[in-house]
C-alpha positions as CSV (number, residue, x, y, z in Angstrom):
1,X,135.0,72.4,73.3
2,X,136.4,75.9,71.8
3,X,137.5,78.6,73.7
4,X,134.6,80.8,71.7
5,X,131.9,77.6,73.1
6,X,133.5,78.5,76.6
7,X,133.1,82.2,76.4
8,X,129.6,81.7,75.1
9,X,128.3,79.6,78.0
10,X,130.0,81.8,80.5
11,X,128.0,84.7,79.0
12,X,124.6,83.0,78.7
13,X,125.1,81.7,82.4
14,X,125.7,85.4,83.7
15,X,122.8,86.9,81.5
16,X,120.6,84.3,83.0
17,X,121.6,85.7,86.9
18,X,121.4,89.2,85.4
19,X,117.8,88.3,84.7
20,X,117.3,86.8,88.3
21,X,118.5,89.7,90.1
22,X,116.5,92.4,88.4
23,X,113.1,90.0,88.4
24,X,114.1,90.3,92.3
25,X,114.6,93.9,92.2
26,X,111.3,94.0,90.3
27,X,109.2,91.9,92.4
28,X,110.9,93.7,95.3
29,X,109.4,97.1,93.9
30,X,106.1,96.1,93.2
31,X,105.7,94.5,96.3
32,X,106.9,97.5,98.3
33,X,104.8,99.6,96.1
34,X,101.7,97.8,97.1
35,X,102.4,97.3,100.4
36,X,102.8,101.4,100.9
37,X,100.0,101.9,99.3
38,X,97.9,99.4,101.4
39,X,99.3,101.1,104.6
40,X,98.0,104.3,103.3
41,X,94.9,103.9,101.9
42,X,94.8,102.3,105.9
43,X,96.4,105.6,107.1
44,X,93.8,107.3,105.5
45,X,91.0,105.5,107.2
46,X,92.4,105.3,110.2
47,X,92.7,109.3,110.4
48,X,88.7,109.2,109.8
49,X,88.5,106.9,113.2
50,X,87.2,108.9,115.8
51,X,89.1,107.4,118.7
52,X,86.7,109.4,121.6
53,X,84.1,107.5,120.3
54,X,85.0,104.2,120.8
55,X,84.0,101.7,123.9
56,X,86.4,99.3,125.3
57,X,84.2,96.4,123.3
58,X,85.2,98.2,120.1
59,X,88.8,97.6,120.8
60,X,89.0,93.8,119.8
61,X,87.0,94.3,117.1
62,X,89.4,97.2,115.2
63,X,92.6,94.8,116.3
64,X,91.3,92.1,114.4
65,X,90.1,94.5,111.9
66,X,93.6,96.0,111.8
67,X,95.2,92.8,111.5
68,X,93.0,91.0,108.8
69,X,93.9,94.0,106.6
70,X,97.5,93.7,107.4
71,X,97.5,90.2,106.8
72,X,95.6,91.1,103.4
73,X,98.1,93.6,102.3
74,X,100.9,91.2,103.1
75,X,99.8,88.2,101.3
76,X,98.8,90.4,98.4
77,X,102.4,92.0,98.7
78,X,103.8,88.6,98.8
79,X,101.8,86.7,95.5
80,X,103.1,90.0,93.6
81,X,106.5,89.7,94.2
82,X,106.1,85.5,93.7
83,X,104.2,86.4,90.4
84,X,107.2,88.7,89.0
85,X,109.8,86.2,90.1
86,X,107.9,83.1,88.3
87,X,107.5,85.4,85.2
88,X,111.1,86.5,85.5
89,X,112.0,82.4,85.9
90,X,110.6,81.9,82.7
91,X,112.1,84.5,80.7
92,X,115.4,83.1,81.9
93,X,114.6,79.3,81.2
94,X,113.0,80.9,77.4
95,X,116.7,82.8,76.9
């Protein structure tokens, strides 16, 4: 093996964890950005709550309202930043 097939393999291998840490970055980013947005657009709701309102048999019911959506937002948070890092896997197994 050459010296030029040395630096060659050493360049491809650190090109390839380029690509991984800015697919991280990415999915990182579009899963915060959804995730912020999720807890707004819940924000938002939540301002239009009136609290006086409410009975104590209402409370159980928002919690577990409050928490499916949560849950929601973080799942959907999580398969975006799975989906960016699977697409940026297979840019770096294509380069």
């Amino acid at each position: 093996m050459s010296n030029d097939d040395k630096t060659r393999n050493t360049f491809a291998s650190w090109r390839n964890s380029e690509v991984n840490r800015n697919f991280h970055r990415l999915g990182l980013l579009v899963a915060g950005i959804i995730l912020t947005a999720g807890l707004l657009l819940m924000a938002k709701d939540a301002l239009g709550l009136r609290l006086w309102d409410l009975i104590p048999a209402d409370i159980p019911i928002l919690a577990r309202g409050i928490t499916i959506g949560l849950s929601g937002i973080g799942l959907v948070s999580l398969a975006a930043y799975g989906i960016v890092r699977a697409i940026g896997w297979a840019i770096d197994k294509s380069i």
